[in-house]
Steps between C-alpha positions, in 0.01 A plus 500: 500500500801524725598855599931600378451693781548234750786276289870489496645579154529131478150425533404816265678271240337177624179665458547600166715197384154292595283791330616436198497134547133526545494724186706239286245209593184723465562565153599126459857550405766253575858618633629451149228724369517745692908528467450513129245774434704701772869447371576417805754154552240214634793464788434854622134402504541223707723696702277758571184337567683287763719748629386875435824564372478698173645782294283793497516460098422149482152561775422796259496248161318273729228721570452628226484158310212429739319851393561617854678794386251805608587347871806622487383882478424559883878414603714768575239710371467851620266653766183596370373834634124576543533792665735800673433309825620177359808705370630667873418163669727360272851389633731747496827439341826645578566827244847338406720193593394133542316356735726209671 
């Protein structure tokens, strides 16, 4: 499996355009199939899967009409500490302000 680490935003959405491409024709659905048990317009589909361009509403019905949902827990998810060490090696934020 291909690494986000090493892709441009672009290709993140690539990636995961194709993903769920491979998804959709593993669990032998057409386009029109898959569009209708999501709610998601067919066009958008199409769209997607050729483009990687996609509302982040529309990819969530998507994945979770393919019973992908419980992939969607690690994203943005918060650091999991195992242990006071873990904790001070931890990056340190700034105590107020943004971060530009």
């Amino acid at each position: 499996m291909i690494s986000f680490n090493v892709l441009s935003p672009e290709e993140i959405t690539g990636e995961l355009a194709a993903r769920l491409k491979r998804r959709r024709l593993a669990r032998n659905l057409t386009l029109e199939g898959l569009a209708a048990r999501s709610g998601v317009a067919l066009g958008t589909l199409k769209k997607f899967e050729a483009t990687g361009r996609i509302a982040l509403p529309s990819f969530i019905r998507l994945v979770v009409a393919l019973d992908d949902a419980p992939a969607l827990e690690g994203v943005l998810k918060d650091a999991e500490y195992r242990s006071l060490d873990d904790v001070l090696k931890s990056e340190k934020l700034p105590k107020r302000g943004r971060i530009k």
